[in-house]
C-alpha positions in Angstrom: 65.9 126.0 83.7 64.7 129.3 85.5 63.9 131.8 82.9 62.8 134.4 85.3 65.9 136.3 85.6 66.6 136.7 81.5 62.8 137.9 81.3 63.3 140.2 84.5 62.8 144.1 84.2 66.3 144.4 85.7 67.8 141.8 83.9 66.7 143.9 80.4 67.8 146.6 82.0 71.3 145.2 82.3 71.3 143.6 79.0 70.1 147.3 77.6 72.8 149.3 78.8 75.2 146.2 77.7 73.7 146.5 74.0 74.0 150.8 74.3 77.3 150.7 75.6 78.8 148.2 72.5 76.8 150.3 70.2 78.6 153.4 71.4 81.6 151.8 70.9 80.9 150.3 67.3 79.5 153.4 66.5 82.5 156.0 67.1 83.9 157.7 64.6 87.2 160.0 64.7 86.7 163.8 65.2 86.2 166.0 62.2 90.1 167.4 63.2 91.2 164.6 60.8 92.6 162.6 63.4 93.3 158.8 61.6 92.1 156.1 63.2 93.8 154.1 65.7 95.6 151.4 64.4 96.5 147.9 65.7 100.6 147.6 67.4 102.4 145.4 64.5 102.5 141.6 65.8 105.9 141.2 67.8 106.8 144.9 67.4 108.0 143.6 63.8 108.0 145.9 61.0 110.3 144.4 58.6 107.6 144.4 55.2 107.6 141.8 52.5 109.8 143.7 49.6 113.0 142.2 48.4 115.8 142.8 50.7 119.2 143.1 48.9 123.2 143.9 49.6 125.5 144.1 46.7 129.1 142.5 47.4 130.4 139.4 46.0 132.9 137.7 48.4 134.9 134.8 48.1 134.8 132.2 50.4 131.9 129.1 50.3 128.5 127.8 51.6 129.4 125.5 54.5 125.6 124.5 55.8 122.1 125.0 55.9 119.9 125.4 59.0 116.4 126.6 60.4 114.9 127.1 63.5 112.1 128.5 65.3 111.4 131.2 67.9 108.5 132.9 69.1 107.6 135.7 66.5 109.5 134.2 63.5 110.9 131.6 61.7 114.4 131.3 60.6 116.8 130.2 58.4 120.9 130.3 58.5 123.3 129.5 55.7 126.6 129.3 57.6 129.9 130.5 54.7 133.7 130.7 54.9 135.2 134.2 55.0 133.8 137.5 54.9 129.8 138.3 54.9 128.4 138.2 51.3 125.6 140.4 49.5 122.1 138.8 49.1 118.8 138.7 47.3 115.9 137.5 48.9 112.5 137.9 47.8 109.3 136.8 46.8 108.6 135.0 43.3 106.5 133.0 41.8 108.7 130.3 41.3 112.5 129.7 42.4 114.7 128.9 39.7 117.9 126.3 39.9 120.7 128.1 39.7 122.6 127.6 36.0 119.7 125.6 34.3 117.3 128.1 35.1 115.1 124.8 35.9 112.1 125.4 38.7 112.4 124.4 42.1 109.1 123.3 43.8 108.6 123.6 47.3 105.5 123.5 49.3 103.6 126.5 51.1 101.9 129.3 49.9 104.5 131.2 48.7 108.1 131.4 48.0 111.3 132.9 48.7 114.6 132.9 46.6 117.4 133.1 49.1 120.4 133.6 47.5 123.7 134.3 48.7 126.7 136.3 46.7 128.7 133.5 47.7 129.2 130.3 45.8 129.5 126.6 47.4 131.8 123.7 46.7 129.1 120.8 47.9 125.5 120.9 48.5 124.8 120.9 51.7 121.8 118.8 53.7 118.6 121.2 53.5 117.1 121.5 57.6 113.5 119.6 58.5 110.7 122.5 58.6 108.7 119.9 59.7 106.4 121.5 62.9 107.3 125.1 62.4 105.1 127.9 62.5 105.5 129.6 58.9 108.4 127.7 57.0 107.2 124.6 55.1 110.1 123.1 52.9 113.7 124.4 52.3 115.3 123.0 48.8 118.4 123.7 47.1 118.4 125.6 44.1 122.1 125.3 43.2 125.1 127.4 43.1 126.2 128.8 39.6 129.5 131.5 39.0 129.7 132.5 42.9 126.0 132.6 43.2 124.5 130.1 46.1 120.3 130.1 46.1 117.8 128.1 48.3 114.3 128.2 48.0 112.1 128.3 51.5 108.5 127.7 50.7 106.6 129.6 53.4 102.8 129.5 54.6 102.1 132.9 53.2 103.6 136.2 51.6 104.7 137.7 55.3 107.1 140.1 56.6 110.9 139.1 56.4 113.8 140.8 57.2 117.5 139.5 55.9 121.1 140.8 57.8 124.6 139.3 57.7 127.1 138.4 61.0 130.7 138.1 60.3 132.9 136.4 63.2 136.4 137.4 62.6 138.0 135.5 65.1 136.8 132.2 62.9 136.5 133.8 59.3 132.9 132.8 59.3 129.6 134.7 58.5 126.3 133.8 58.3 122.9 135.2 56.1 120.0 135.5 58.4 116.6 135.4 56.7 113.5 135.4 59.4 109.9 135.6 58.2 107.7 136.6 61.0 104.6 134.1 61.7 102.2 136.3 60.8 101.3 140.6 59.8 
């Protein structure tokens, strides 16, 4: 190996000003005019937070299906109901309880999301493979109790969500939307 070159006086010289110009950098520090400092762009343009999302109404109609899939900033998860768009709850807990019994429902991941719908269900339908995805790791029923449908989605990590309804009044269908982005 030639070691000339690294022990060169223009090769200091270049590693020098290299060193000065990162040290400059690493050193700046915002003007006294109280300017904040800049702050990173939110991953995917998402700004959704981690709070509990909620909508009030209770509508008749019934849980139909279950399904999840993957896209490039998020993960998510459909439940697919008869008749009008119901309210919600999804958030965060510690552990997700069965719906009636109050029993808890494991599922694996970091943490864990109660999804449930304002919307009760006749059957229970298959829970979707989160086998491969990016954020979701297992999706469980939880039951449905008095009009009341909840799922539990066990997630990598507490990350940001967002929750919104579709209604399709051609087919008297709606769906609950729950994405939770793959990372802050």
């Amino acid at each position: 190996m030639d070691t000339r070159s690294a022990t060169s006086p223009r090769g200091s010289r270049r590693r020098a000003g290299a060193v000065a110009a990162l040290a400059a950098a690493l050193l700046a520090v915002p003007a006294a005019t109280g300017a904040a400092p800049a702050t990173a762009a939110p991953y995917c343009g998402i700004t959704w937070g981690s709070g509990a999302k909620t909508s009030a109404p209770l509508t008749t109609g019934r849980v139909l299906a279950v399904r999840a899939g993957r896209h490039a900033c998020f993960d998510r998860l459909v439940l697919d109901m008869t008749g009008r768009a119901p309210g919600y709850d999804v958030r965060y807990v510690t552990v997700v309880k069965s719906d009636g019994s109050g029993f808890p429902v494991p599922v694996a991941g970091g943490a864990r999301l109660a999804v449930v719908a304002h919307k009760g269900a006749t059957s229970v339908p298959a829970m979707p493979s989160v086998a491969g995805f990016t954020t979701f790791r297992q999706v469980r029923w939880a039951g449905a109790f008095e009009g009341y449908t909840t799922v539990a989605l066990g997630v990598r990590a507490r990350l940001p969500f967002r929750v919104f309804t579709i209604r399709d009044a051609a087919t008297n269908r709606s769906r609950l939307v729950v994405d939770v982005a793959h990372r802050w």
